[in-house]
N, C-alpha and C positions, 0 to 999 in steps of 0.2 A: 490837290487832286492829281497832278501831273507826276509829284515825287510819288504819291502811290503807284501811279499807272505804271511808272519805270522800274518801282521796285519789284513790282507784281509782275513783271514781263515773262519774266520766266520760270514764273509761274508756283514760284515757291519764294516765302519769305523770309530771311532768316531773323533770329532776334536779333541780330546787328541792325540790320534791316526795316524792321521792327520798333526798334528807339530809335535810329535815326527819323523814321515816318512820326514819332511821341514827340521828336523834340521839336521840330520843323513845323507840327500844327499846334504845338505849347508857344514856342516863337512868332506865328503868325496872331496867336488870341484863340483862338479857335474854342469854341463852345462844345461842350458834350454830345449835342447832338449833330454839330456839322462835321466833328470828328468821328463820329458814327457814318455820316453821310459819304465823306471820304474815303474811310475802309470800307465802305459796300458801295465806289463809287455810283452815290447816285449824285446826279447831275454832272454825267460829265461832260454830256452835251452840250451844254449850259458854257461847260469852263472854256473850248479853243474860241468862241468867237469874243470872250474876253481875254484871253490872251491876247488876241490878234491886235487888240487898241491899244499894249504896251507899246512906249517907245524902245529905241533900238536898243538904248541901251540896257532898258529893263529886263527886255527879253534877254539879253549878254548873259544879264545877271541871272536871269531865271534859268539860264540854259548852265549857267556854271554850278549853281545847285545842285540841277538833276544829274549832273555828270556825279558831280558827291555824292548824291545818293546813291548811283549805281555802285560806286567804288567802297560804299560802309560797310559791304561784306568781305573788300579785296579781291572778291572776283567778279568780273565782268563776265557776264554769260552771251551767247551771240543775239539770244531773244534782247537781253535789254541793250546791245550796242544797237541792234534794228532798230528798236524804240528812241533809241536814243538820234538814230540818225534820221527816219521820220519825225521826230519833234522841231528839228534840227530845220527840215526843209519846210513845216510849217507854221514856222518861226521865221522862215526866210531868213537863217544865217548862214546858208551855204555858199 
């Protein structure tokens, strides 16, 4: 849900984009319909206060993901560096 929200920041997705969000919910298991669920973030409500119970390092690692994800198109847009640096503070890795 979170590599979506980053990819989707600015508000255009590219097919790079795109598969990298195909490969990352093929990687995690992810079922047909929670992959659905994902691209129409529903529940995303749901997802920061399970973020918030990762350990520190989880979130390292979760946070070095979504930086990938931002970077699968080569361009960093300033919507998804925002996103990225709100995730950032709450994730409390600043």
């Amino acid at each position: 849900m979170l590599v979506a929200k980053v990819l989707a920041a600015d508000g255009i997705m590219t097919d790079d984009e795109r598969d990298f969000l195909e490969s990352a919910m093929a990687s995690q298991g992810l079922t047909d319909d929670e992959r659905t669920q994902v691209r129409n973030f529903d529940g995303w409500d749901e997802a920061e206060p399970i973020v918030a119970t990762l350990s520190l390092d989880d979130k390292r690692e979760l946070m070095d993901g979504l930086v990938q994800a931002v970077l699968a198109d080569g361009k960093v847009s300033p919507h998804e560096m925002t996103t990225i640096e709100q995730l950032t503070a709450v994730l409390g890795l600043e």
